[in-house]
Structures are given as C-alpha cells and as structure tokens.
mmCIF entry with sequence, helices, sheets and N, C-alpha, C, O atoms, coordinates in Angstrom:
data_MODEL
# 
_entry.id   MODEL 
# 
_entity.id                         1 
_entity.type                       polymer 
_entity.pdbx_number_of_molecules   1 
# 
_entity_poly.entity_id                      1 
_entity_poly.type                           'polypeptide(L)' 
_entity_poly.nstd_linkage                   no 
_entity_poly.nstd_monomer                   no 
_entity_poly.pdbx_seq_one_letter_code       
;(UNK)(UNK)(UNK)(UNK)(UNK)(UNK)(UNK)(UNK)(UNK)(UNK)(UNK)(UNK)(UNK)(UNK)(UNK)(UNK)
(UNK)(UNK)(UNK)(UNK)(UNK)(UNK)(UNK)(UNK)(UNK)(UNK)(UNK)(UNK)
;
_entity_poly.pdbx_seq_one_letter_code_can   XXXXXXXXXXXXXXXXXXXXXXXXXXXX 
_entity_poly.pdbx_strand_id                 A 
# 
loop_
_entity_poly_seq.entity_id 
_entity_poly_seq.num 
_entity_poly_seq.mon_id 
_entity_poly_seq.hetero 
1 1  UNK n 
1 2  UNK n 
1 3  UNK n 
1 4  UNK n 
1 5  UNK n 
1 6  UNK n 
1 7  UNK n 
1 8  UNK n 
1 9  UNK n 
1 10 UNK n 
1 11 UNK n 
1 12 UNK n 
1 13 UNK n 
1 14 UNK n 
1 15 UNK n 
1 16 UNK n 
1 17 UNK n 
1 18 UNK n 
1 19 UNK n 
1 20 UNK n 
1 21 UNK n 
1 22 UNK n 
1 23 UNK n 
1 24 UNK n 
1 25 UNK n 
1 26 UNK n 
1 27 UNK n 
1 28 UNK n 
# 
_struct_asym.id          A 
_struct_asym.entity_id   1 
# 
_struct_conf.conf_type_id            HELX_P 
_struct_conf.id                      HELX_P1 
_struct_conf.pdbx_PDB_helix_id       AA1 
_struct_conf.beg_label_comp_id       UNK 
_struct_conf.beg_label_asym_id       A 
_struct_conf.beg_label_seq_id        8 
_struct_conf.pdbx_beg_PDB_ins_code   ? 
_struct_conf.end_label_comp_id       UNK 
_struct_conf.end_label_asym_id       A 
_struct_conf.end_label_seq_id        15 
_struct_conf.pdbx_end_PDB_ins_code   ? 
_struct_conf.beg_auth_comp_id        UNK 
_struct_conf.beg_auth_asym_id        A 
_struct_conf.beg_auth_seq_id         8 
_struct_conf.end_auth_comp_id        UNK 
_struct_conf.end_auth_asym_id        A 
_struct_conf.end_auth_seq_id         15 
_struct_conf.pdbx_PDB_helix_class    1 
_struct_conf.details                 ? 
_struct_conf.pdbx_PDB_helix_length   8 
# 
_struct_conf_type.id          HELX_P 
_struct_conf_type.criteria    ? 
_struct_conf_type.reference   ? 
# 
loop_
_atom_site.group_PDB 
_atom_site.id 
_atom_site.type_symbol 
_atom_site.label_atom_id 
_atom_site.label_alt_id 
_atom_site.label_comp_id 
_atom_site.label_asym_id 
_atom_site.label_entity_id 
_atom_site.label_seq_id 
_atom_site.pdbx_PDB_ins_code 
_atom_site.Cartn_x 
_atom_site.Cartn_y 
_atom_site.Cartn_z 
_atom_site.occupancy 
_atom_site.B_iso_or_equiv 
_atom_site.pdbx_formal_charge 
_atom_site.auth_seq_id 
_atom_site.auth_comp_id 
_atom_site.auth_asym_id 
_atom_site.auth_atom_id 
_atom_site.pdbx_PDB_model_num 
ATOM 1   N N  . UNK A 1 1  ? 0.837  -1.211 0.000  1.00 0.00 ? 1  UNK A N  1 
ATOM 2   C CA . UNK A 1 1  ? 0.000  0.000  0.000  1.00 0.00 ? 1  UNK A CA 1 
ATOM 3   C C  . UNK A 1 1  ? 0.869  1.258  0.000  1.00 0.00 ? 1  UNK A C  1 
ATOM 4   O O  . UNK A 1 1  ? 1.512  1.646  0.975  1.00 0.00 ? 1  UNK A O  1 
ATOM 5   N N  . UNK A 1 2  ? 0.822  1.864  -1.217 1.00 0.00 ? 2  UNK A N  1 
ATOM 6   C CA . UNK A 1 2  ? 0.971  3.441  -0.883 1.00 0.00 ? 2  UNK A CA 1 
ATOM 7   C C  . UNK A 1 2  ? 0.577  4.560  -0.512 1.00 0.00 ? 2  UNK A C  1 
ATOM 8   O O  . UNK A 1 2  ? -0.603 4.876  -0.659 1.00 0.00 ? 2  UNK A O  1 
ATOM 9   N N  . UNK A 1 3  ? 1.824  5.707  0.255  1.00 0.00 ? 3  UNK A N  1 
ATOM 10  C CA . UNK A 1 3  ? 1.147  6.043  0.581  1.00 0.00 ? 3  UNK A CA 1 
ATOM 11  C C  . UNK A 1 3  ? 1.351  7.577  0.121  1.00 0.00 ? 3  UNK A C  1 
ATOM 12  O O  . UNK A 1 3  ? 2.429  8.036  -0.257 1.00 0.00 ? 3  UNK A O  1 
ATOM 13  N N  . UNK A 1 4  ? 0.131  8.301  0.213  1.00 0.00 ? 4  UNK A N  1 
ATOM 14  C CA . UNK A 1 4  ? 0.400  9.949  -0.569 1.00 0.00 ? 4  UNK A CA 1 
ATOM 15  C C  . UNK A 1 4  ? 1.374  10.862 0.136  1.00 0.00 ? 4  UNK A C  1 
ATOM 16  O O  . UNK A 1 4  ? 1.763  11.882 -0.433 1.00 0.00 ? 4  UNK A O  1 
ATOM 17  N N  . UNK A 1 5  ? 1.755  10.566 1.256  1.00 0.00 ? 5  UNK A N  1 
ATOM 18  C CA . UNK A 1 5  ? 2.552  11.464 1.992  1.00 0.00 ? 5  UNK A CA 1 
ATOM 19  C C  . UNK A 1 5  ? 3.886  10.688 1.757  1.00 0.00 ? 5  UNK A C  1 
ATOM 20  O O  . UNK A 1 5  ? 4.691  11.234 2.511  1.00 0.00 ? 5  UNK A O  1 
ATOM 21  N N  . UNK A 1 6  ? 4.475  9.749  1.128  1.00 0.00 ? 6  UNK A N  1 
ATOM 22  C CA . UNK A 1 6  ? 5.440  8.956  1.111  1.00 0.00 ? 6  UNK A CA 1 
ATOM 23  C C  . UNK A 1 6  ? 6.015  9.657  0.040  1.00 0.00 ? 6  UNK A C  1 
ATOM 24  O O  . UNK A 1 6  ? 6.904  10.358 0.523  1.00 0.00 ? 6  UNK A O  1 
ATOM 25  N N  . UNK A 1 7  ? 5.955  9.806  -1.086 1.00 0.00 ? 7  UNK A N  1 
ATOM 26  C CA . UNK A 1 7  ? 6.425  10.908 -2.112 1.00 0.00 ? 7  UNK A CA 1 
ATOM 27  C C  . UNK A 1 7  ? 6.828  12.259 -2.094 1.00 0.00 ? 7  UNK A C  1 
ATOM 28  O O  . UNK A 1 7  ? 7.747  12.749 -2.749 1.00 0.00 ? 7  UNK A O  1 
ATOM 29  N N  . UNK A 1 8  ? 5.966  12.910 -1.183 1.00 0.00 ? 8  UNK A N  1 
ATOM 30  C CA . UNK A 1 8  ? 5.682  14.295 -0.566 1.00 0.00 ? 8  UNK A CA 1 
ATOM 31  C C  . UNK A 1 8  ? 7.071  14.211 -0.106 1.00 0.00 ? 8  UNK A C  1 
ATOM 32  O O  . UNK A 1 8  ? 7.929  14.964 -0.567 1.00 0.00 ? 8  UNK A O  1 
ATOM 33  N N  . UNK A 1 9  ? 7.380  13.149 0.959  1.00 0.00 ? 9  UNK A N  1 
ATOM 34  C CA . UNK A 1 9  ? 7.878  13.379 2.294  1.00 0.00 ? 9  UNK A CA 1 
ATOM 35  C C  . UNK A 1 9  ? 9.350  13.014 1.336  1.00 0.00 ? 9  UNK A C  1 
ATOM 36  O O  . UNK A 1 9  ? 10.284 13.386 2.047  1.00 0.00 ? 9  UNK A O  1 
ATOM 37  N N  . UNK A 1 10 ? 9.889  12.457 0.062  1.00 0.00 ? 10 UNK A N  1 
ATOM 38  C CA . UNK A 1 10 ? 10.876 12.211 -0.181 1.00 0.00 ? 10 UNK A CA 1 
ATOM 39  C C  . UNK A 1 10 ? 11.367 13.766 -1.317 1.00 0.00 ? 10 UNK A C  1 
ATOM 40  O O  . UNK A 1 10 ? 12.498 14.237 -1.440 1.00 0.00 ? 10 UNK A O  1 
ATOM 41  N N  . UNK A 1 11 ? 10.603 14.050 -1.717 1.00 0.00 ? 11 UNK A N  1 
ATOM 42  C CA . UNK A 1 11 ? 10.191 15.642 -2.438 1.00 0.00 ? 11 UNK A CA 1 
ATOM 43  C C  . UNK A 1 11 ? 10.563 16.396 -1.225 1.00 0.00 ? 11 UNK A C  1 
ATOM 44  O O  . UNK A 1 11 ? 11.783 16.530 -1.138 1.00 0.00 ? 11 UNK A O  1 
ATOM 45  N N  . UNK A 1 12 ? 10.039 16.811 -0.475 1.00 0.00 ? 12 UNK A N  1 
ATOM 46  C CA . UNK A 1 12 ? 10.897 17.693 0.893  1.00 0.00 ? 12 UNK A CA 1 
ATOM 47  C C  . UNK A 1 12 ? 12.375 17.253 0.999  1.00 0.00 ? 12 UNK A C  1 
ATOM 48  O O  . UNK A 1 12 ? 13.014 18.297 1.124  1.00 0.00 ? 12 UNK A O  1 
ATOM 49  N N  . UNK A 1 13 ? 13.105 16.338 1.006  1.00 0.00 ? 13 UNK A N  1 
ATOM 50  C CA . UNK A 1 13 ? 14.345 15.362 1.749  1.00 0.00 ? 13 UNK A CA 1 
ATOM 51  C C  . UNK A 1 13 ? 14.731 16.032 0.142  1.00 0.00 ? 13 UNK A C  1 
ATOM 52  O O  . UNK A 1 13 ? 15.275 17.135 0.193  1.00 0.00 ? 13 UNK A O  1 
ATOM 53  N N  . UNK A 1 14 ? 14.543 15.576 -0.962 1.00 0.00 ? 14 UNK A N  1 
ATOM 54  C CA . UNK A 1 14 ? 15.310 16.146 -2.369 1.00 0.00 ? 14 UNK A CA 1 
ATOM 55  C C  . UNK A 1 14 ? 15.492 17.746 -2.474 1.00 0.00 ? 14 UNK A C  1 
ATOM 56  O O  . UNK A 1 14 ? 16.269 18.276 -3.267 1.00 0.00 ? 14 UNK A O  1 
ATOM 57  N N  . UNK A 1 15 ? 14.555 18.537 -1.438 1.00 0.00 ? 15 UNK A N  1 
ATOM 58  C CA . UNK A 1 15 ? 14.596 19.777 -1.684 1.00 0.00 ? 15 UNK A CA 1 
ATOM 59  C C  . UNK A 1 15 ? 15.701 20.305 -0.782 1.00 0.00 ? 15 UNK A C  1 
ATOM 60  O O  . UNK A 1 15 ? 16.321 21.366 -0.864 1.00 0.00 ? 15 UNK A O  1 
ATOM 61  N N  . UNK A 1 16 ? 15.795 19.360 0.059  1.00 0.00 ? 16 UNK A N  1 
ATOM 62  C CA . UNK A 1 16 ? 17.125 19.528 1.039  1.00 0.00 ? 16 UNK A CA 1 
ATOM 63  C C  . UNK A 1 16 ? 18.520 19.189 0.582  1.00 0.00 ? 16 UNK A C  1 
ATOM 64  O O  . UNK A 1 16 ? 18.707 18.332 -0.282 1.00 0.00 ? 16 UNK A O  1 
ATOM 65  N N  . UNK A 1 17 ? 19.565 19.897 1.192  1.00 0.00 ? 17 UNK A N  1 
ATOM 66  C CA . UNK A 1 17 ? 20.581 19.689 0.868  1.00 0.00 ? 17 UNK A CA 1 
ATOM 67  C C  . UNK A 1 17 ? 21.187 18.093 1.241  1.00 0.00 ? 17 UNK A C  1 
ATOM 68  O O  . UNK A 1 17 ? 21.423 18.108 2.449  1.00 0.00 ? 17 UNK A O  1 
ATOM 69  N N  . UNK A 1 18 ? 21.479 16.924 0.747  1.00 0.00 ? 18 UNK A N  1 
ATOM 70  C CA . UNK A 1 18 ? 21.647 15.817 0.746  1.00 0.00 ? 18 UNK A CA 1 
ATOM 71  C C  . UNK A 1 18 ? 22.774 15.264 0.278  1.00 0.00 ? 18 UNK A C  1 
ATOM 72  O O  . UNK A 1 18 ? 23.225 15.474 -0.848 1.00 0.00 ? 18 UNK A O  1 
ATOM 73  N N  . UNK A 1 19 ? 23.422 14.316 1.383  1.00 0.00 ? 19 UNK A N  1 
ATOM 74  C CA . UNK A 1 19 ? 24.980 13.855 -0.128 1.00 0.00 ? 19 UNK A CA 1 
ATOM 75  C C  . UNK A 1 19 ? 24.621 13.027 -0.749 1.00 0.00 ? 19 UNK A C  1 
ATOM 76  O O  . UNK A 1 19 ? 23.902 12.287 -0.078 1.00 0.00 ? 19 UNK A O  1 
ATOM 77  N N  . UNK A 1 20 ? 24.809 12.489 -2.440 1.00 0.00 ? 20 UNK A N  1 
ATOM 78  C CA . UNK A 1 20 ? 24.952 11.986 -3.464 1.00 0.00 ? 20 UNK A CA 1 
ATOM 79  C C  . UNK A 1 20 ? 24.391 10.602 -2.779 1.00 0.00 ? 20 UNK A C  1 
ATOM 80  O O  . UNK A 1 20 ? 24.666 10.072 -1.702 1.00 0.00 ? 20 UNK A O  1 
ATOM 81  N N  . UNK A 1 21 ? 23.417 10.200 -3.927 1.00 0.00 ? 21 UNK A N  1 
ATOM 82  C CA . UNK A 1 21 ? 22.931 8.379  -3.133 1.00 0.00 ? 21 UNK A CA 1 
ATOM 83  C C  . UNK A 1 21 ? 22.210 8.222  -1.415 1.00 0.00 ? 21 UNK A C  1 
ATOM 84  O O  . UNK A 1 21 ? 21.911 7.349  -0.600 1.00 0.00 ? 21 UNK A O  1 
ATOM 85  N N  . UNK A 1 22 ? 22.195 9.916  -1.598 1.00 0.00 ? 22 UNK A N  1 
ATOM 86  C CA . UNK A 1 22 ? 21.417 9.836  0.082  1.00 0.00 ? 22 UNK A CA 1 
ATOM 87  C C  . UNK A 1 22 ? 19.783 9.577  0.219  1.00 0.00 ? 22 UNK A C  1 
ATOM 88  O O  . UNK A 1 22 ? 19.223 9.101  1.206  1.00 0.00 ? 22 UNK A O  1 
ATOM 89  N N  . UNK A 1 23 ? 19.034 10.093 -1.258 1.00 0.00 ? 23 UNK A N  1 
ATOM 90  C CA . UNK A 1 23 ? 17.178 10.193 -0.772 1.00 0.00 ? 23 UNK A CA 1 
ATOM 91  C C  . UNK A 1 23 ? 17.330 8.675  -1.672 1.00 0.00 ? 23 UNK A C  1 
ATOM 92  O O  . UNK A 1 23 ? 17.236 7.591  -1.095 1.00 0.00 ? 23 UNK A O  1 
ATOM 93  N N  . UNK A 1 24 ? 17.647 8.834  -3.582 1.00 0.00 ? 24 UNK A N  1 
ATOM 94  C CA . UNK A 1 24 ? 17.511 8.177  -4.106 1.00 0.00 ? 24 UNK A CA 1 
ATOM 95  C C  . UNK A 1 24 ? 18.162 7.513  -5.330 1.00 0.00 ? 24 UNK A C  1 
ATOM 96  O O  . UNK A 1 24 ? 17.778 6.554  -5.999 1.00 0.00 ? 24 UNK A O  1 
ATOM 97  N N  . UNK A 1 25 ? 19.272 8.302  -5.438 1.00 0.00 ? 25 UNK A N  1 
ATOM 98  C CA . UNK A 1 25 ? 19.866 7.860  -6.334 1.00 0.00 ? 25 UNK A CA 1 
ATOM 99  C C  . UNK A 1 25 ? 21.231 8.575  -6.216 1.00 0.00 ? 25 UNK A C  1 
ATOM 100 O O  . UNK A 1 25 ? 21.508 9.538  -5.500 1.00 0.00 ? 25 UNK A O  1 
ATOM 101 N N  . UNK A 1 26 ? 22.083 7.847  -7.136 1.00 0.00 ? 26 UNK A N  1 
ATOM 102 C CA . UNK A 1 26 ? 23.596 8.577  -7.212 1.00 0.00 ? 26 UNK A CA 1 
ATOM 103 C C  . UNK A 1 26 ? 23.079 10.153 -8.412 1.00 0.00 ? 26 UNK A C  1 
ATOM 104 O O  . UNK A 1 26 ? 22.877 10.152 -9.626 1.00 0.00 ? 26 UNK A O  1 
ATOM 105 N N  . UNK A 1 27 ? 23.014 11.322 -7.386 1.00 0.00 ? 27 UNK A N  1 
ATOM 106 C CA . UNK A 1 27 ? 22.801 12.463 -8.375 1.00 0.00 ? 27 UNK A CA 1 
ATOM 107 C C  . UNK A 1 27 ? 23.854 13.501 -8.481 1.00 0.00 ? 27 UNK A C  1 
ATOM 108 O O  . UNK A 1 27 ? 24.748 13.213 -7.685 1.00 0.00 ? 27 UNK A O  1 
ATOM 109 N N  . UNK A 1 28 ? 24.121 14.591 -9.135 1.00 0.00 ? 28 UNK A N  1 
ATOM 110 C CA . UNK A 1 28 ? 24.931 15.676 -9.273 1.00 0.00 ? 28 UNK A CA 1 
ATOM 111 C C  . UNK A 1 28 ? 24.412 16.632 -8.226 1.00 0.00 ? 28 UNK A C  1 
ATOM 112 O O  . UNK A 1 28 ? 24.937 17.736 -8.083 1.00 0.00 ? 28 UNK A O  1 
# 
C-alpha cells in the first residue's frame, strides 16, 4: 500500500541539501 505522503515526504528530503545516493539515487 501506498502512501500519498510517502512521495511528498521524499520531495521535501530532495529539496534539502543531501549527499549523493542519500534520498535516491547517485545524483549531481
């Protein structure tokens, strides 16, 4: 089951400053 705040909540964490391979992937 998904859930609607589960996307949201990884969209906030990407809008944050994060190191490389930290929310979801290896990014620039």
């Amino acid at each position: 089951q998904q859930r609607p705040d589960l996307p949201r909540l990884l969209q906030q964490m990407h809008a944050q400053q994060l190191p490389p391979g930290a929310a979801i992937g290896p990014h620039p």
